[in-house]
N, C-alpha and C positions, 0 to 999 in steps of 0.2 A: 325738411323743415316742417313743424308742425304748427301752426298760426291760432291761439286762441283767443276768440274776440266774445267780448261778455254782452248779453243781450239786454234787453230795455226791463224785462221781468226778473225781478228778484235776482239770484244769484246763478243763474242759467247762464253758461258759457257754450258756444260752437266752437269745435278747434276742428281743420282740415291741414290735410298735406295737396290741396292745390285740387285733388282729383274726389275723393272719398272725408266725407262729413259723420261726425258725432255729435253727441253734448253731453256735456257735464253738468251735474249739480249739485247741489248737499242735500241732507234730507228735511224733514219739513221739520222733523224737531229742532233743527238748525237754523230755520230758516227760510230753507229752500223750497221749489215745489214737489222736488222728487222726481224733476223731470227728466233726470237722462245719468250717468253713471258717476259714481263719486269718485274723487281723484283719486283716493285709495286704493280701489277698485281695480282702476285703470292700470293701476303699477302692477297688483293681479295679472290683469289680461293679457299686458303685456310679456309678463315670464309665462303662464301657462300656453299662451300662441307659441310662444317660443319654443318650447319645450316641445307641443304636439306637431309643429312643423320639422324640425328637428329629429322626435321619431320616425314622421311618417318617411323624411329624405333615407336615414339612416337603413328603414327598414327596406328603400327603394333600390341604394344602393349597393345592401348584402341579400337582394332578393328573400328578404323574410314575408310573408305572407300575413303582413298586418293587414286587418281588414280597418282598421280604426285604431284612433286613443281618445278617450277623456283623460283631461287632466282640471284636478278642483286643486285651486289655489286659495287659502286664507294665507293674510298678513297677520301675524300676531304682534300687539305691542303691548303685551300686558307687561313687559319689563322694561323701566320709560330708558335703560342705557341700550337698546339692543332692537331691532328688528328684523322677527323669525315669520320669511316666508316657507310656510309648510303645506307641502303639496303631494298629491295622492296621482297616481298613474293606474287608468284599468284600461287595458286591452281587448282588442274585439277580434277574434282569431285564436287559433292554436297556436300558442306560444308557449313555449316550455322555459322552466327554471331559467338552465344555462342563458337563452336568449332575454329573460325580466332583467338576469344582472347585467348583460349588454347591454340593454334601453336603460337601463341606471343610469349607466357610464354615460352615454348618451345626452339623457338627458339633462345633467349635471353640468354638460360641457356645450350647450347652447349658449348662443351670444348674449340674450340679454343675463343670464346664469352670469356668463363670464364678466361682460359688465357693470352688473352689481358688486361683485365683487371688488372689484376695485376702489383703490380711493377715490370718492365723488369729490368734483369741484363745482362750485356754482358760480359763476361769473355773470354779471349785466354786460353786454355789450352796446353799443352804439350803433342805432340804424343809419342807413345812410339817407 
C-alpha cells in the first residue's frame, strides 16, 4: 500500500510504502515548487522499473549476458481519447538481433505492461 500525505508547502505531497519515501509535485507553472516528481512521471517510472527489472530477471534466468538496460519512457497524451506510453530499450552488452526480439517479448509482458492493460477501476474505499 502506498500512503500519500500532502505537505504544509504548496502542492508537495510524500507518498511511502511503510519503508522507502518520495515526493511528488507539479511544476511551478502550475503551481508547484518542482520539488519532487510529477504524478505523470511516476506512471513512467513505474512501467520503465518494470520493464528493466523484468529484463534483467529474464536475462538471469536464460543466462544472457546483459551487462545493463536503460529504458526512457514518455507518456504521450496529445490525443485527449487515448494514452500512448512510448518507450525505448538500449542494452549494455553483446546482445544480438534474435535476443532484442526476446527482451521485446519480455518486456511487453512485465506486470505493470500487463496491468495497464487491463480495464482500470477506481474505487474510494472506507478506512477503518
Amino acid at each position: 500500500m502506498i500512503v500519500c500525505t500532502s505537505l504544509e508547502k504548496g502542492f508537495q505531497t510524500r507518498f511511502s510504502d511503510g519503508v522507502h519515501e518520495a515526493f511528488a509535485d507539479t511544476t511551478a507553472e502550475h503551481g508547484g515548487a518542482d520539488a519532487g516528481f510529477r504524478p505523470h512521471d511516476l506512471l513512467c517510472a513505474a512501467l520503465g522499473s518494470c520493464i528493466a527489472i523484468t529484463m534483467r530477471m529474464y536475462a538471469q534466468r536464460h543466462d544472457i549476458p546483459l551487462e545493463g538496460v536503460t529504458v526512457t519512457v514518455e507518456l504521450n497524451r496529445d490525443d485527449p481519447a487515448k494514452a500512448a506510453f512510448e518507450y525505448s530499450l538500449e542494452y549494455k552488452g553483446d546482445i544480438d538481433d534474435i535476443t532484442r526480439e526476446k527482451f521485446a517479448r519480455a518486456a511487453a509482458a512485465c506486470p505493470v505492461h500487463k496491468t495497464l492493460l487491463r480495464e482500470l477501476v477506481f474505487q474510494q474505499v472506507s478506512l477503518p
